[in-house]
C-alpha positions in Angstrom: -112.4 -26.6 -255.1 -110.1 -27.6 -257.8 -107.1 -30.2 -256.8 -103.9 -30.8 -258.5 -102.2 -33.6 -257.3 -98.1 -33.7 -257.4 -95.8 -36.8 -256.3 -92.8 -35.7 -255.4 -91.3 -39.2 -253.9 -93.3 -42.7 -254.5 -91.1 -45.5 -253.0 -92.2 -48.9 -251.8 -91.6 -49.4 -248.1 -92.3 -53.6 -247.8 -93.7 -54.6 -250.8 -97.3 -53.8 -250.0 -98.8 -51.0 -252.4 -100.3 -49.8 -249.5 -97.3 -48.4 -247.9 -96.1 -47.1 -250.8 -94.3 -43.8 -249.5 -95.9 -40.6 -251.4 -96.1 -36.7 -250.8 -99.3 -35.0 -251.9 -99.2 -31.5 -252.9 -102.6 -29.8 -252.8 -102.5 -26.5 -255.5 -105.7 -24.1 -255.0 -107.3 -24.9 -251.6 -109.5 -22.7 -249.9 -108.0 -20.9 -246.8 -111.1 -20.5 -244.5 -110.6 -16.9 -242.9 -112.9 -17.7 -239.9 -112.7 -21.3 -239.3 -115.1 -20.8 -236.1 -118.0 -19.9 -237.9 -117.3 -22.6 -241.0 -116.8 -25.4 -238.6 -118.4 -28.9 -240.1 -120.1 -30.8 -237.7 -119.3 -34.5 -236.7 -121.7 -36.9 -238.2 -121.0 -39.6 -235.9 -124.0 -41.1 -234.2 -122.6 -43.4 -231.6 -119.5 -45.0 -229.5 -117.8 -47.2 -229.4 -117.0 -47.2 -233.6 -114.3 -49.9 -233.6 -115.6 -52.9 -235.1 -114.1 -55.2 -232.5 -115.7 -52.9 -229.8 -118.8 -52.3 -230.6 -121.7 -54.4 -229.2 -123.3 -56.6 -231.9 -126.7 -56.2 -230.1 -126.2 -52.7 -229.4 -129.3 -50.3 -229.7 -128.6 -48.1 -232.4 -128.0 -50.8 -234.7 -131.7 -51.7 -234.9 -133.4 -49.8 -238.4 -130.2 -49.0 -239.5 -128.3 -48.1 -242.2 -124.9 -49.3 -241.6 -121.5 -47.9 -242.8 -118.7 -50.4 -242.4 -115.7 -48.2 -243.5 -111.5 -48.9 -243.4 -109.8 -46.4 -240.8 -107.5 -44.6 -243.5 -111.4 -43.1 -245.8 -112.4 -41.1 -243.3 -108.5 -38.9 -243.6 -108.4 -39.3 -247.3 -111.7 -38.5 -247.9 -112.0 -34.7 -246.8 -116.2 -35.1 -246.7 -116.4 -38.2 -245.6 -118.8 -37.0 -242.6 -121.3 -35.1 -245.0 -121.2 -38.0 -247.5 -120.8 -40.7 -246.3 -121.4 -40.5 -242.2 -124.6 -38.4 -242.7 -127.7 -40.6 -241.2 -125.7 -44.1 -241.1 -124.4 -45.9 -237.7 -120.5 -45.8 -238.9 -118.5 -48.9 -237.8 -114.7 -48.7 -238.6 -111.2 -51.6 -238.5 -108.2 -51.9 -240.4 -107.7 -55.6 -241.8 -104.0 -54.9 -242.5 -103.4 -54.1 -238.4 -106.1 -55.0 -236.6 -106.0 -58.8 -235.3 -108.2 -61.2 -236.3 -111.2 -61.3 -239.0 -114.5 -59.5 -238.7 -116.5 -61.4 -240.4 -118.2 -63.3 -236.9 -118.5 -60.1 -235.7 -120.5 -58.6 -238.5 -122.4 -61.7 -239.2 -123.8 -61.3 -235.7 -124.7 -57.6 -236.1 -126.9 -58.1 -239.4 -128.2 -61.4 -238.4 -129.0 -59.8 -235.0 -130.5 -56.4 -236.0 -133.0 -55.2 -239.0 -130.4 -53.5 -240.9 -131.5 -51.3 -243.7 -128.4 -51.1 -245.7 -125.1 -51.8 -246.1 -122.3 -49.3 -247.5 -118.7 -50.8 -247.2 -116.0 -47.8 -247.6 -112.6 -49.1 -248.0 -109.0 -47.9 -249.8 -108.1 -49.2 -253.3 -104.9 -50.6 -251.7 -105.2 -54.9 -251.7 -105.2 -54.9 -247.5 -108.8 -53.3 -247.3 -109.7 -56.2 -249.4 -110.0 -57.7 -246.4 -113.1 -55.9 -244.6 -114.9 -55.7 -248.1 -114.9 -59.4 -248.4 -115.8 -60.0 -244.3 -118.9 -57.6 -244.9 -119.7 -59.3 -248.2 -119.3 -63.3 -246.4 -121.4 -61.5 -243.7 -124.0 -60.8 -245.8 -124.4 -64.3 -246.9 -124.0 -65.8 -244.0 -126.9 -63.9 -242.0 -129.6 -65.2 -243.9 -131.0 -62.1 -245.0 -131.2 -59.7 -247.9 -129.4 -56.5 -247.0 -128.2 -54.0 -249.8 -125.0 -53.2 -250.2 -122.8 -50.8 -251.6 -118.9 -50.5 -252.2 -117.3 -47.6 -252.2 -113.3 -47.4 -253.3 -111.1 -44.5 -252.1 -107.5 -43.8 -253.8 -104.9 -42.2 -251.1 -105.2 -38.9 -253.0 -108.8 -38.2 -251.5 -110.6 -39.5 -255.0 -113.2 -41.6 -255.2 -112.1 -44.5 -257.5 -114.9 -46.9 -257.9 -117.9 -47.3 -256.8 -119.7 -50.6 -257.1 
């Protein structure tokens, strides 16, 4: 499918380039005539998904590969299921408006589990800088060796860096 991007408006809104205001005009989607039979399937394997919900010795954690991603990927991202969901236990938080940090939280899940591997999904605005470096002090802290891979999302649904 091939995207053209337009921005009619950009305008800051507080400051923060993550709220900058933008429209984003798609050119050339595909129109699925029978969206019944072309339905994608979730890829989520488990619930609660909120970071500061989930259990840290919950059950599906154990052998996992774990994908700790920022709310907004999964909406700007239009196959975020298939690519990035697919097979992984999916944790999610927002460091810009949920309280608190999540580093305890996600020491205590690694250090308490044998996870496989680590994939942090996050937006290339600064505020998801936040649950990037909580999963990366994580990883220190929990004494083990755990890969882990970033992945950096732009607002227009393109994969900007991937590290």
């Amino acid at each position: 499918m091939m995207r053209k991007i337009i921005r009619n408006e950009e305008e800051k809104c507080d400051g923060s380039p993550g709220t900058h205001v933008k429209s984003i005009q798609r050119e050339n989607t595909t129109v699925l005539e029978d969206a019944v039979s072309c339905a994608v399937a979730s890829q989520l394997r488990q619930w609660p998904i909120q970071i500061k919900l989930v259990p840290a010795n919950a059950p599906y954690f154990e052998n996992a590969d774990l994908l700790v991603s920022a709310d907004c990927c999964a909406y700007a991202y239009g196959n975020f299921h298939n690519e990035f969901m697919r097979e992984k236990i999916t944790i999610i938080g927002c460091p810009k408006l949920d309280e608190g940090d999540y580093t305890e939280k996600l020491t205590a899940i690694l250090r308490n589990n044998s996870i496989k591997s680590v994939t942090v999904a996050r937006m290339v605005v600064p505020c998801c800088g936040g649950i990037e470096y909580a999963v990366k002090t994580a990883l220190q802290d929990c004494g083990k060796v755990i890969p882990c891979q970033v992945v950096v999302f732009g607002p227009d649904g393109e994969i900007t860096e991937v590290r």
